[in-house]
C-alpha positions as CSV (number, residue, x, y, z in Angstrom):
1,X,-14.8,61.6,-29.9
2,X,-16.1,61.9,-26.2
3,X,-16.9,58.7,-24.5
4,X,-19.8,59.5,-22.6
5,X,-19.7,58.6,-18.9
6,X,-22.1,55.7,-19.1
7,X,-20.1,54.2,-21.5
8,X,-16.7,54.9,-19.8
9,X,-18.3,53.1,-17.1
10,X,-19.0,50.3,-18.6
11,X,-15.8,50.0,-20.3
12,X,-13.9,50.2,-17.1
13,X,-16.2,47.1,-15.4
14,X,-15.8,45.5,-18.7
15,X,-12.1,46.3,-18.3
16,X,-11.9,44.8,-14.2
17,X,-14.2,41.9,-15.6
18,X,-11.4,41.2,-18.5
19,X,-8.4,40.7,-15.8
20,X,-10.6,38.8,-13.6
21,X,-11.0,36.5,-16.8
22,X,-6.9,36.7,-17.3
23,X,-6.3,35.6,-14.1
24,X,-8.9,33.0,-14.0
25,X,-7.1,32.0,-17.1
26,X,-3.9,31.8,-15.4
27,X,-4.9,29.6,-12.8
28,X,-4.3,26.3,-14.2
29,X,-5.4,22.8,-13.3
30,X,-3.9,20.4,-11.1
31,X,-3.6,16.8,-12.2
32,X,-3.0,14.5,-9.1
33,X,-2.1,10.9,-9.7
34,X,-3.1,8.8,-6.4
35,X,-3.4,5.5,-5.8
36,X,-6.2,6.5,-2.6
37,X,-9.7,5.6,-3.1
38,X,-12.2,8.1,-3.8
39,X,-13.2,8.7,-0.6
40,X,-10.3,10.4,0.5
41,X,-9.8,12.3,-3.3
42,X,-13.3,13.5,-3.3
43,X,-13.3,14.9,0.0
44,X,-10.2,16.4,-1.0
45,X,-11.0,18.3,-4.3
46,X,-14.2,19.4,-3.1
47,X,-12.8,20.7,-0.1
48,X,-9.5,23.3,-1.6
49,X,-11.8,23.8,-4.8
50,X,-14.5,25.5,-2.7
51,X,-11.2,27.5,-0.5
52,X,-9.7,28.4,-4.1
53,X,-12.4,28.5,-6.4
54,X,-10.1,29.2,-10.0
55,X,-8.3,26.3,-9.2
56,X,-9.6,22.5,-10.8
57,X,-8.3,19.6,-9.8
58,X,-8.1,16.7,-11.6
59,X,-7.9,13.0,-10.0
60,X,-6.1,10.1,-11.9
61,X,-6.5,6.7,-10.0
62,X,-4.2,4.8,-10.4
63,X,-2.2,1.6,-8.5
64,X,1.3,2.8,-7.4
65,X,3.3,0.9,-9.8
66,X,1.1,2.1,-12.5
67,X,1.4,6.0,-11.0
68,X,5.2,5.7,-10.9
69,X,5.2,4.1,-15.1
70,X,2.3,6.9,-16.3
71,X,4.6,9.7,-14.9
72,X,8.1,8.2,-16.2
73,X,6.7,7.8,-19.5
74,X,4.9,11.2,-20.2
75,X,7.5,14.2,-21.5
76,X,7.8,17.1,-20.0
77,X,5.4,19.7,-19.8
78,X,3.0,17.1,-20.6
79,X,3.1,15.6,-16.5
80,X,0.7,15.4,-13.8
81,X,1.3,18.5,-11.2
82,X,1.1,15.9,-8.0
83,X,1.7,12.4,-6.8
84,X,-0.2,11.1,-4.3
85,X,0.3,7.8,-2.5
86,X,0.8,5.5,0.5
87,X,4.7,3.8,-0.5
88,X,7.4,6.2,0.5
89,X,10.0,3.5,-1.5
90,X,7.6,5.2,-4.6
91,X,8.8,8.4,-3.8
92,X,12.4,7.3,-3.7
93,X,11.9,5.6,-7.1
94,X,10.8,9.1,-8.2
95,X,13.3,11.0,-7.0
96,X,15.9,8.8,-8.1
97,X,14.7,9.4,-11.5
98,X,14.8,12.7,-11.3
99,X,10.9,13.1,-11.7
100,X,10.6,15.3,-8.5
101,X,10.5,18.4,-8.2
102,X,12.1,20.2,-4.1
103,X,8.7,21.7,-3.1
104,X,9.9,24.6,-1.3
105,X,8.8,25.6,2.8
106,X,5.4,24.0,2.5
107,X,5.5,21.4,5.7
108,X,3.6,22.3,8.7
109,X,5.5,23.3,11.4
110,X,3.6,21.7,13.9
111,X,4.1,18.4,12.5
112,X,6.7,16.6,14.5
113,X,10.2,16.1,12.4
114,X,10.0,11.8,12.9
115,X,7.0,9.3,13.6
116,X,9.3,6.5,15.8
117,X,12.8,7.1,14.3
118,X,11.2,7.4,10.6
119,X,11.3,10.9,8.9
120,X,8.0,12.4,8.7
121,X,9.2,14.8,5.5
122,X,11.8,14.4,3.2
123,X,14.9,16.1,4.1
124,X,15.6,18.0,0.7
125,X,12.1,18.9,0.4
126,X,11.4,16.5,-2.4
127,X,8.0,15.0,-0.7
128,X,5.9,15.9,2.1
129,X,4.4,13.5,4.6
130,X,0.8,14.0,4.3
131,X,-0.5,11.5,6.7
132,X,0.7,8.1,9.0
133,X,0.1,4.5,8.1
134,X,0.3,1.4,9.5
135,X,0.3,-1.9,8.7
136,X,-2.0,-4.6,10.3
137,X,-5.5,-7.2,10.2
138,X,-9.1,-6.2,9.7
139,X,-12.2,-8.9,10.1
140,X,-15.1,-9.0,10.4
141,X,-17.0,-9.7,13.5
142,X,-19.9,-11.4,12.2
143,X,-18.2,-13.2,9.7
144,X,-15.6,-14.8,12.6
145,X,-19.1,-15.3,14.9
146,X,-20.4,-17.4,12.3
147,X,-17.8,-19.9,11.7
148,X,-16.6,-19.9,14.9
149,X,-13.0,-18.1,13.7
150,X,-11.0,-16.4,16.7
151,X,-10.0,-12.4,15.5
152,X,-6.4,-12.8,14.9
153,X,-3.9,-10.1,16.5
154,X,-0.4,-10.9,14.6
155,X,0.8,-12.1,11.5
156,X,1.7,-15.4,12.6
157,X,-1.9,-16.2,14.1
158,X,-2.9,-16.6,10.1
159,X,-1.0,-19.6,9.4
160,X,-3.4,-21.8,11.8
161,X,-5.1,-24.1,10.1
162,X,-8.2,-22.4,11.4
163,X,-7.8,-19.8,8.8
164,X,-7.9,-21.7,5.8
165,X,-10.1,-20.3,3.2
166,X,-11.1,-17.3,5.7
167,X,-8.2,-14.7,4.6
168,X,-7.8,-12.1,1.4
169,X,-4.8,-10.1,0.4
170,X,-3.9,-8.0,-2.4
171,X,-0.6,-8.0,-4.6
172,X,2.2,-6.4,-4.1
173,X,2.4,-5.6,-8.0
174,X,-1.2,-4.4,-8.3
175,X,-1.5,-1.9,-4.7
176,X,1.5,0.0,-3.1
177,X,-0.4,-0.1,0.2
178,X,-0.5,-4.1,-0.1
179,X,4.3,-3.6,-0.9
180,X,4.4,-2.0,1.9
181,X,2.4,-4.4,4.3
182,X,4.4,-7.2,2.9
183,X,7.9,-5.8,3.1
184,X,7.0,-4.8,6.6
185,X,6.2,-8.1,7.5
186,X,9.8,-9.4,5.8
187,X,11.3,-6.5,7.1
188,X,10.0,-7.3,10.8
189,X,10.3,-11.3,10.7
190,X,13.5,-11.9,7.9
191,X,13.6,-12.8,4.3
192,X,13.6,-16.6,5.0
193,X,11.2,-16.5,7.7
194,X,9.1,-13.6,6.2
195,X,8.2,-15.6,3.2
196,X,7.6,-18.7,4.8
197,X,4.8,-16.6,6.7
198,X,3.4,-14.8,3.3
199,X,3.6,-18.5,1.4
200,X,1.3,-20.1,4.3
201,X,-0.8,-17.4,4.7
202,X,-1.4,-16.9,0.9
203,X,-2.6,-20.4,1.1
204,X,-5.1,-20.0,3.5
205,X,-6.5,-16.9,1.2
206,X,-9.7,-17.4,-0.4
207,X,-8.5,-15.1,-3.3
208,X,-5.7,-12.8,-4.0
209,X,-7.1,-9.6,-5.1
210,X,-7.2,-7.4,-8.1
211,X,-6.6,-4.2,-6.1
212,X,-6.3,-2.9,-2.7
213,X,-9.4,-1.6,-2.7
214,X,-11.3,-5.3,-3.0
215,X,-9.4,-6.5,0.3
216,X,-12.0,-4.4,2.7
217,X,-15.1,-4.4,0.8
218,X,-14.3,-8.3,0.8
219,X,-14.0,-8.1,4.7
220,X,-16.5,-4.6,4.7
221,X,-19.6,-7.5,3.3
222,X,-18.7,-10.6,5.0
223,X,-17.4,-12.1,1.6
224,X,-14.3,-12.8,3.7
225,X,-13.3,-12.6,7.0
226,X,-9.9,-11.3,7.3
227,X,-8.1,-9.0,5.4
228,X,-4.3,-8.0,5.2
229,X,-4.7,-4.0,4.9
230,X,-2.9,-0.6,5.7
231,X,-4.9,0.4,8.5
232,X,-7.1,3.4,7.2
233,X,-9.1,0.3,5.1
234,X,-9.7,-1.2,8.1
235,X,-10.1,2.2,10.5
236,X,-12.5,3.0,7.7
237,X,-15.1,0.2,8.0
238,X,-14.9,0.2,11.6
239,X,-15.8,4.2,12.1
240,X,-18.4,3.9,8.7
241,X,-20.6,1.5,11.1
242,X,-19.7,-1.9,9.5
243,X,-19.1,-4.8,11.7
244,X,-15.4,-4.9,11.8
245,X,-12.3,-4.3,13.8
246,X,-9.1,-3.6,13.6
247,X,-5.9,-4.2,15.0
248,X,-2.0,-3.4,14.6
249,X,0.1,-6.7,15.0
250,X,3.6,-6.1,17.4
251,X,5.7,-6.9,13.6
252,X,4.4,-3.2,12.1
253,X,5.5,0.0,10.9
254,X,4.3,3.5,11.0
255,X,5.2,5.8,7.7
256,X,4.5,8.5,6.3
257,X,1.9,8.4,3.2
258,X,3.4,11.2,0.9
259,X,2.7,14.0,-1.4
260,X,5.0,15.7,-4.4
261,X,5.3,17.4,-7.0
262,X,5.9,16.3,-10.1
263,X,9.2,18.2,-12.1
264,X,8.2,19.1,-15.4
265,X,4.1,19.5,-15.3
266,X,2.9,22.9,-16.5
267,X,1.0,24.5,-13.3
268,X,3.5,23.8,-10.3
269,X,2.2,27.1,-8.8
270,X,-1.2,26.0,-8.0
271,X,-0.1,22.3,-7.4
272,X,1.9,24.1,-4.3
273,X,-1.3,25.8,-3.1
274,X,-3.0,22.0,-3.4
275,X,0.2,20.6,-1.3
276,X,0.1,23.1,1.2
277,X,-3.4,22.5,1.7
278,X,-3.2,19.0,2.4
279,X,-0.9,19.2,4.9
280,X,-2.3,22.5,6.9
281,X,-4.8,22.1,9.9
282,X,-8.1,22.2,8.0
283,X,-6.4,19.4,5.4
284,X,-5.4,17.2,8.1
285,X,-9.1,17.6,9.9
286,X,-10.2,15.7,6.9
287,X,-8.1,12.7,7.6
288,X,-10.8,11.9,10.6
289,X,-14.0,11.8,8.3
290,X,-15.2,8.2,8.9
291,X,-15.4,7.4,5.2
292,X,-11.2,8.3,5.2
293,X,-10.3,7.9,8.8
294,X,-6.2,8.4,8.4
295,X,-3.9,9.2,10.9
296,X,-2.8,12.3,10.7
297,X,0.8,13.9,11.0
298,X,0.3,16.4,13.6
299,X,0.7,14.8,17.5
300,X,-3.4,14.7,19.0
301,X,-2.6,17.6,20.8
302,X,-2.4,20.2,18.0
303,X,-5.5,18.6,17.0
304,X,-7.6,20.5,19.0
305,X,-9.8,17.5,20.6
306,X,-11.1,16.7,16.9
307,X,-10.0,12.8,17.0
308,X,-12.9,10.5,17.3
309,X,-12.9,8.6,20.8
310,X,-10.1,5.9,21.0
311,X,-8.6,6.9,17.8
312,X,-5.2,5.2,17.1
313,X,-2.2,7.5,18.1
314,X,0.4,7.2,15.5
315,X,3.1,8.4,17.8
316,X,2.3,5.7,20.4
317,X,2.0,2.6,18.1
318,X,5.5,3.7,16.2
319,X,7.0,3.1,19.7
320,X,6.3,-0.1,20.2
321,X,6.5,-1.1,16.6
322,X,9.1,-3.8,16.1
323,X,9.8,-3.0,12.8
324,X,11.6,0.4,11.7
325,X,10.7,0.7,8.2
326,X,14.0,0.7,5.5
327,X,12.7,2.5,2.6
328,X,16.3,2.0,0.8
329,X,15.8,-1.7,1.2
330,X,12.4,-1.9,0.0
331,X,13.1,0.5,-2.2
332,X,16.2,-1.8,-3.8
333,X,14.0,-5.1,-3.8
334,X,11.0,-3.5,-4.8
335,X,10.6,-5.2,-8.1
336,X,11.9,-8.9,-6.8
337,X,9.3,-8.9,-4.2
338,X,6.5,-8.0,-6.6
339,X,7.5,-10.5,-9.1
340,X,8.2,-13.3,-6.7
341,X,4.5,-12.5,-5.2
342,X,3.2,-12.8,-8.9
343,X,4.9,-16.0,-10.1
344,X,4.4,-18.1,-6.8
345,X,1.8,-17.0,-5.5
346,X,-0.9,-14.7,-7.2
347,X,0.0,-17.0,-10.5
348,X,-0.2,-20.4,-7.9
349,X,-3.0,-19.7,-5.4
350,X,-4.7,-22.9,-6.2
351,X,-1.8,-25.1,-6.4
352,X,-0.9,-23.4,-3.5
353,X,-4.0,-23.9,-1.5
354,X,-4.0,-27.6,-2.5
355,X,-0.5,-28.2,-0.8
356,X,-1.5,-26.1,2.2
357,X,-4.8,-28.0,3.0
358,X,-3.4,-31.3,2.4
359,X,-0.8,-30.2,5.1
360,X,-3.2,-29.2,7.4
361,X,-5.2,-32.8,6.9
362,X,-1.7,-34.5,7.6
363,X,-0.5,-32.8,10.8
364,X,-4.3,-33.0,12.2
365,X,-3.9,-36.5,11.4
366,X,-0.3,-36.6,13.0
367,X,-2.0,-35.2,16.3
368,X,-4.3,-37.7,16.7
369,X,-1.7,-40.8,15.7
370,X,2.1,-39.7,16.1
371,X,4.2,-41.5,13.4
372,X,7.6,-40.6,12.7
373,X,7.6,-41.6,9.0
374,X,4.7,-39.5,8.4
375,X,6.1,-36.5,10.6
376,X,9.3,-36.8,8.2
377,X,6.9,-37.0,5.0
378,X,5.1,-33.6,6.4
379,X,8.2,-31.6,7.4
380,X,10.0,-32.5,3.9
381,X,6.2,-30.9,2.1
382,X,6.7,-27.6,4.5
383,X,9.7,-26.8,3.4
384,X,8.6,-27.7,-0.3
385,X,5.6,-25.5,0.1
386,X,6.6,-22.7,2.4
387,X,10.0,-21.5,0.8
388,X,11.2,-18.7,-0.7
389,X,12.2,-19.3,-4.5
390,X,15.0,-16.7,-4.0
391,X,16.6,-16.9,-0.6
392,X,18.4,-14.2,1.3
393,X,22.2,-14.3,-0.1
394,X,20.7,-14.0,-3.7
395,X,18.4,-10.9,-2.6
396,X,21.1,-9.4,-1.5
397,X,22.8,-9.8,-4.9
398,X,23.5,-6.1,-6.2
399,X,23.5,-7.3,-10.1
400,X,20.4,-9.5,-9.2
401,X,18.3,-6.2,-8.3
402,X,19.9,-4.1,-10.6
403,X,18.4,-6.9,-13.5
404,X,14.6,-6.0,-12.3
405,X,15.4,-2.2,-12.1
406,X,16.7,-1.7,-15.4
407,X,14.2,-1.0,-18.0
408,X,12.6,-4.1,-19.4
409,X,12.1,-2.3,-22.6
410,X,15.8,-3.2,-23.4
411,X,15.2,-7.3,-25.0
412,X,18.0,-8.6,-23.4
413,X,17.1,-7.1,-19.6
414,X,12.9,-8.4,-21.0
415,X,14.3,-11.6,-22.0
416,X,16.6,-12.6,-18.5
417,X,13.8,-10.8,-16.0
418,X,11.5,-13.2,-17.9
419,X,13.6,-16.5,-18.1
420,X,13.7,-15.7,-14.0
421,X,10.1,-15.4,-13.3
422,X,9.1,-18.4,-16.0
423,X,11.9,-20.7,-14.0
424,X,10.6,-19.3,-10.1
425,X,6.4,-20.0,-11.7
426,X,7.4,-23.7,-12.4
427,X,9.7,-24.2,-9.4
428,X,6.8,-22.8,-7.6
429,X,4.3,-25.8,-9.4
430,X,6.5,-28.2,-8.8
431,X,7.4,-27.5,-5.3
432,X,3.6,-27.2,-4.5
433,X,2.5,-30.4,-6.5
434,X,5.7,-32.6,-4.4
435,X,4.2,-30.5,-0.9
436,X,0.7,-32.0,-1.6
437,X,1.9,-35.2,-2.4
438,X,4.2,-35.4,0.2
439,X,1.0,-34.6,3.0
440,X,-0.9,-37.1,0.6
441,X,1.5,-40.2,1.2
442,X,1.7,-39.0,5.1
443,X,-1.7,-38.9,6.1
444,X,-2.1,-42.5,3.9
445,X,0.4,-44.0,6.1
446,X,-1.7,-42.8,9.2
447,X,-4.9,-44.6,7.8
């Protein structure tokens, strides 16, 4: 039978429209688990899904530690195509488990190779840097105004008395961005000396957190003053119009925040285009949108004059940075830092509190009537309060951090990793119950 021409027509667009329908078939969707807020996600999808209109992408939120567990768990061919995140010790925890996948010549060759003397891009191609951080205090103006509060520029300012109840943080076991601000600043200052700073800093917090996120909206409303926060939280705020500022403290660290892809997921093809995307010119644009206000990884000058007027330089702060980050370290102590955190602080904040302010009363007390007794009652309730339950030799232990990065599903790795954080919670009671007698009996003796 003849087809008549009409209909051989027809066929044929029916035909053209049949392996459009193929190929939009073939174009799959790419699951990205991130631990950034929606502002940067959004901005993100929105933008590649209107360049490449038969790819989706799919956002999973999630905290870093979380990310790093959902992807270990899942089998393959059942995985996410990208991970997404701020912690470049995540990435090494990744690729140690074999859960990356090399990405291939996707980095941007304008991008420099280091920010300071930290690589920008993983050398065998497992991870991408995808923009800078750093590390550093946001607070807010009106907020200080009001109670008469100087800003604070380093760490060490926020163990003055005149920051009790004034600060927020986050955990180190509930936001990657919150790990890497703390092992900077024990990185930068020492183990010892490092958590003596966190322990009397976390007691002047008004609160501890239940993500990231709740640091600078806390500081973003006035609900708190000062915040501990990467710096695009803080860089955010202050470029969104809300009363707040910013500042990098000398003890920081500029890295990269990274991008991979995920070994095993089912459309690596399209999770490349995504990658490539987010690293390109027009992807790193984005990173100066108020609402995400990033640094980006290409110098200002291959920016094309797009920065915003006095925009941090990445490039400038990593050279006078006094810490250069160790991801291998961080990465090795990652778990021991998140539980200590938990179990003396996050689990202790009020106990904690208590021995901090009855400090403060003692040594204002001390000021205005010296008296050695007391000074020797106040000194033996610092070192009570304000020291690590784990010191350096132990940290440095290789069977001690091999305990917390074994898998706790084993019961006799569950039951020792608990019996440690059960003994460092009570020490961490204990120690902060003796501290706040300690002041207690010092500032009596002063009456």
């Amino acid at each position: 039978m003849r087809i008549p021409m009409t209909s051989r027509a027809l066929l044929a667009a029916l035909g053209v429209l049949a392996g459009c329908s193929v190929q939009m078939a073939q174009a799959g969707t790419v699951t990205v688990v991130t631990s950034f807020p929606k502002e940067v996600t959004q901005a993100y999808k929105a933008a590649f899904e209107k360049a490449n209109p038969d790819i989706k992408i799919e956002i999973l939120n999630k905290n870093t530690v979380q990310g790093i567990a959902y992807v270990r768990e899942l089998p393959v061919g059942q995985r996410p195509e990208v991970f997404w995140a701020s912690a470049p010790d995540a990435f090494e925890v990744l690729g140690g488990l074999k859960l990356l996948e090399p990405i291939g010549d996707l980095a941007n060759k304008l991008a420099p190779a280091k920010v300071g003397a930290y690589p920008i891009n993983a050398p065998d191609n497992l991870y991408l840097g995808q923009a800078l951080s750093g590390y550093g205090l946001m607070w807010n103006t009106r907020y200080l105004a009001a109670n008469k509060v100087p800003a604070p520029k380093q760490w060490a300012d926020l163990v003055k008395p005149v920051y009790f109840g004034h600060v927020a943080m986050s955990s180190p076991s509930r936001s990657g961005t919150t790990h890497l601000t703390v092992e900077t600043l024990l990185q930068g200052e020492g183990w010892e000396k490092g958590w003596g700073q966190l322990l009397q800093i976390a007691g002047n917090s008004a609160a501890i957190t239940e993500r990231s996120f709740g640091v600078p909206d806390g500081v973003n409303s006035g609900q708190f003053g000062i915040g501990l926060v990467i710096d695009f939280f803080g860089l955010a705020g202050k470029y969104s119009g809300f009363p707040v500022d910013f500042a990098y403290p000398d003890v920081t660290a500029v890295v990269p925040a990274n991008i991979a892809l995920v070994a095993g997921s089912k459309n690596a093809a399209e999770a490349r285009k995504f990658i490539s995307y987010t690293v390109s010119q027009q992807g790193q644009e984005l990173l100066y949108s108020p609402s995400i206000s990033r640094l980006p990884i290409l110098p200002p000058e291959a920016m094309a004059g797009k920065a915003p007027a006095g925009y941090p330089n990445p490039f400038e702060i990593a050279k006078r940075a006094k810490v250069q980050f160790n991801s291998d370290l961080s990465e090795a102590r990652y778990n021991v830092v998140s539980a200590m955190f938990d179990q003396t602080i996050t689990f202790r904040l009020k106990e904690l509190q208590a021995a901090t302010k009855a400090i403060h009363a003692a040594e204002a007390a001390l000021v205005r009537k010296p008296n050695a007794n007391a000074a020797g009652l106040v000194k033996q309730a610092r070192e009570a309060a304000f020291s690590p339950v784990v010191n350096t030799q132990k940290v440095a232990d290789k069977e001690f951090l091999a305990l917390f990065a074994a898998n706790k599903k084993d019961a006799a790795v569950s039951k020792n990793v608990t019996a440690l954080e059960n003994y460092w919670n009570n020490s961490a009671r204990q120690n902060y119950e003796r501290a706040r007698s300690l002041a207690d009996q010092a500032l009596a003796a002063l009456k």
